[in-house]
N, C-alpha and C positions, 0 to 999 in steps of 0.2 A: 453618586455625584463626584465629579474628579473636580481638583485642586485647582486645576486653571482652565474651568469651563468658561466661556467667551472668551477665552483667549487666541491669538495668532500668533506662531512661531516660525522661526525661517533657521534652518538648520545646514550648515553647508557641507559638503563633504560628509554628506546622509545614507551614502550607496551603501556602505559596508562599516564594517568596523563597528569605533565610537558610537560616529553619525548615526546607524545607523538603530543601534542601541535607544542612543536619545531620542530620535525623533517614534519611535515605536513607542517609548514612554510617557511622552508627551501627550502623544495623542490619547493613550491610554489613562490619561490625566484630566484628558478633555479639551485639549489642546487642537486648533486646526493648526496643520501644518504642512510648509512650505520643504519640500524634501528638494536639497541640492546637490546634485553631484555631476560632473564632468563627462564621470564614467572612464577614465584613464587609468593607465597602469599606474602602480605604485611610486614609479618617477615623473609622473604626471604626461607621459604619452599616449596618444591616440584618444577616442571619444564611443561613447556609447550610451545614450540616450535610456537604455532602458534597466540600467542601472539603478537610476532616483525611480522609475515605473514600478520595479520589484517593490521599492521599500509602500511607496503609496497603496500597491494593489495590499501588500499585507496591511494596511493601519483600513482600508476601505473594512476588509475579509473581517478585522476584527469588531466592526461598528464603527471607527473613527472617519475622521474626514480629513484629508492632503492631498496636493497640489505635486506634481512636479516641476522641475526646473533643469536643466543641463547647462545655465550658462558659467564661465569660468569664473571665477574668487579673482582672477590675476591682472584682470581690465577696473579702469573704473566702470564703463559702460556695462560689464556683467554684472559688476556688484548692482548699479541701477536698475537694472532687469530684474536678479535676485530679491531684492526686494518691491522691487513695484509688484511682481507678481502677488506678493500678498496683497497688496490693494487692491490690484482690480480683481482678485476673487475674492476677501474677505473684507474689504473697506480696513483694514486696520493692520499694523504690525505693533505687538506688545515685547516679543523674547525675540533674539537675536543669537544663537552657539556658533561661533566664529568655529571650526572645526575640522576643514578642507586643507590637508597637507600631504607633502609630497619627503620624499626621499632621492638626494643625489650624494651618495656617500662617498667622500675621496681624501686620502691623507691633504693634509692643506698644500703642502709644497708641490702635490701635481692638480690643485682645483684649477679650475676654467673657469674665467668670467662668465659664460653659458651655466653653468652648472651651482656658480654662487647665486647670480640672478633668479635663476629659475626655481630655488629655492624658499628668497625671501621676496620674489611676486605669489608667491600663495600664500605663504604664511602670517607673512607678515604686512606686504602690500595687501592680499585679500581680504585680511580681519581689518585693514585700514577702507577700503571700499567697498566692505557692506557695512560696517560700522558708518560711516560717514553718509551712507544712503540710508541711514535708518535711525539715526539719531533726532535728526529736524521731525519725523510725524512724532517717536516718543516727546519731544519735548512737549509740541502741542498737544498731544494726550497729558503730560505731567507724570509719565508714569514708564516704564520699561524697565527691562532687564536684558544687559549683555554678557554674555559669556566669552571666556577667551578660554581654550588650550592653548598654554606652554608645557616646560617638559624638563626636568633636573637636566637636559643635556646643556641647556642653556647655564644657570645659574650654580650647579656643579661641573659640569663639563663632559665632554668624553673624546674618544679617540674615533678621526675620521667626518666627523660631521661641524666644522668650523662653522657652515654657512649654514645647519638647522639649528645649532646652540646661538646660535648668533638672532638669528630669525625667533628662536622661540623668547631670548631676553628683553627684545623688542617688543614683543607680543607685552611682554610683565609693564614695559613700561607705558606702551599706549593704555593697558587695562589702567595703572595706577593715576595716568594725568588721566582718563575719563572719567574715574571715577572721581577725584577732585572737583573737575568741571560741571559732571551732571549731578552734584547733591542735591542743589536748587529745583532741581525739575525731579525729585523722584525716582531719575535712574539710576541703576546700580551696574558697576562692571568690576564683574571678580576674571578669577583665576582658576583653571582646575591640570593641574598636574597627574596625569593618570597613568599607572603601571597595568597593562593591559596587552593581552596576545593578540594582535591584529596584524594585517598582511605587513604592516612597515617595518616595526622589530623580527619579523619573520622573514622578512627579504634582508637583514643584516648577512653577512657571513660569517661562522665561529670557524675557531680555530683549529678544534679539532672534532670528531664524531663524539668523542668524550664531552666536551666543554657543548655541544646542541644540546647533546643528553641532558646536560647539568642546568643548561639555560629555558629548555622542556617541562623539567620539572619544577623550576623556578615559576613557568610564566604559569604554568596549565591553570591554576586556579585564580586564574589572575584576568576572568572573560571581562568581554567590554563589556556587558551588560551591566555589573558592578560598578561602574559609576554614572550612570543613567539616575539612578536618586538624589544624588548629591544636586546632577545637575539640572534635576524637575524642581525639588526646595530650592535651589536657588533662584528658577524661575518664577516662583511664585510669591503672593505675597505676605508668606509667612517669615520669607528672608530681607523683610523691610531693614534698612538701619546696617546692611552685611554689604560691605561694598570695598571696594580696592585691597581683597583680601586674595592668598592664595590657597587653595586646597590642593591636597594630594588624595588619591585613591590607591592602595593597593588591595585588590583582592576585598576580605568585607572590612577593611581598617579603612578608615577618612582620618585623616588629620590635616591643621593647618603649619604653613611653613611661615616663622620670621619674616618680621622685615628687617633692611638696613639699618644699621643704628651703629652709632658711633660707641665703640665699645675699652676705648680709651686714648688718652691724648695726653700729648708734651707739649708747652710752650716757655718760649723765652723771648724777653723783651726787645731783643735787638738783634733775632733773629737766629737764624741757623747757617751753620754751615756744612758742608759736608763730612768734614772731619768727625766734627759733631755727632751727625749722625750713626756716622760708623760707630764710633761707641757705643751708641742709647738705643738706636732702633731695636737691637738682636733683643735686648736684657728686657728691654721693656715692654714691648710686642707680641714677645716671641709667642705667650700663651694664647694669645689671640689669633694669630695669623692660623688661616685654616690650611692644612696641608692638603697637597692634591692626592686625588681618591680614584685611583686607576682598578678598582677593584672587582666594577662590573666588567671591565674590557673584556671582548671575547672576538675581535675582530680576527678575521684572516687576510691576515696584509696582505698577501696573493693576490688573496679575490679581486684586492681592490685596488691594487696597482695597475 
């Protein structure tokens, strides 16, 4: 007997990778499941239907039961598709794994408005319209679970990807006002930050054959399947009461990351001035202010000029 037997899942960007991990798990759990993917290349070009079919034919092969889907994460009207399909084959959607993203990697001084947008209409817009198509049945049920992938590029940073760090910090914030919003009704929306070898970190460019090597050895033990757990407990309802939290996965290590919090403060009654501040901010701040951590960079600015 698996963990979320009667349950409905809809899993976006299910073809490969992640997706493609969780939604095998899922089903494996007991899960029917809704497998979405595009089927596009890595930067989100071109389409292939049989994609999401691969992942479904394997959860059929193993005894489970799912659904395909090919519509885009980056319309409203797909996310409504994306999810109606669980209805009219399951009557119900319980789990939601926002999971469908793209890569357009480019120093910020040469992006494209084409290649900003197209960015954060999957990522970001798409976890906003199937969340939004799929929030009103949870309510009437009183019960769901949504998941969001975000990504340290957001929230730490990195070199080259302005418009996915950007997209993925958005992601943190829609999960945190959801999960605010839907206490009352039983749903929960986390977080899962995953360090994991799949075609996107593997379409990066490094620097040199040296620095692949080094980033090879880095990921190899780092498969997507390894967070596929984290994000079946959280679909379930043993993760009652765990909501607008974030996880990390690396490799078999889970841990959670902080929130914001105000970690120290100056005030004076009649105000500030600049002067002011030049004195006090360095002395008084200094130990807190986080310095930037260019540490994983391994880009090949070439590639990507």
């Amino acid at each position: 007997m698996g963990i979320l037997d009667g349950k409905v899942a809809v899993v976006t960007g299910a073809g490969r990778g992640l997706g493609r991990g969780m939604a095998l798990h899922l089903a494996r759990e007991g899960a029917r499941v809704v497998v979405n993917d595009l089927g596009g290349s890595v930067h989100g070009e071109g389409k292939d239907g049989s994609v999401a079919e691969q992942v479904v034919d394997e959860i059929r092969a193993d005894g489970g039961e799912a659904a395909a889907n090919a519509d885009t994460v980056a319309s409203w009207e797909g996310g409504q598709r994306i999810v109606q399909t669980a209805f009219d084959l399951y009557g119900r959607l319980d789990i939601l794994i926002n999971n469908a993203g793209i890569l357009r990697d480019q120093p910020f001084w040469r992006m494209t408005e084409e290649e900003w947008d197209a960015v954060l209409d999957v990522h970001l817009m798409g976890s906003f319209h199937c969340t939004r198509a799929a929030v009103p049945f949870m309510q009437q049920q009183k019960w769901g679970r949504v998941l969001f992938i975000t990504s340290t590029a957001g929230f730490i940073g990195t070199i080259g990807q302005c418009n996915y760090g950007a997209a993925k910090m958005g992601v943190l914030g829609l999960s945190r006002s959801l999960a605010v919003e839907m206490q009352e009704y039983n749903i929960t929306s986390n977080c899962i930050a995953p360090f994991a070898w799949t075609r996107i970190p593997a379409s990066i460019p490094a620097v040199t054959d040296e620095i692949k090597e080094s980033v090879d050895r880095l990921f190899k033990d780092m498969e997507p399947e390894d967070v596929s757990p984290l994000a079946v407990f959280l679909a379930g309802e043993g993760a009652d009461g765990i909501s607008g939290q974030v996880f990390g996965v690396r490799g078999k290590e889970i841990y959670t990351f902080n929130q914001p919090r105000v970690v120290r403060s100056i005030h004076k009654a009649e105000g500030w001035s600049a002067r002011d501040l030049a004195d006090l901010i360095g002395p008084t701040f200094k130990q807190h202010l986080t310095p930037l951590d260019n540490s994983i960079t391994f880009f090949d600015w070439d590639a990507l000029l």
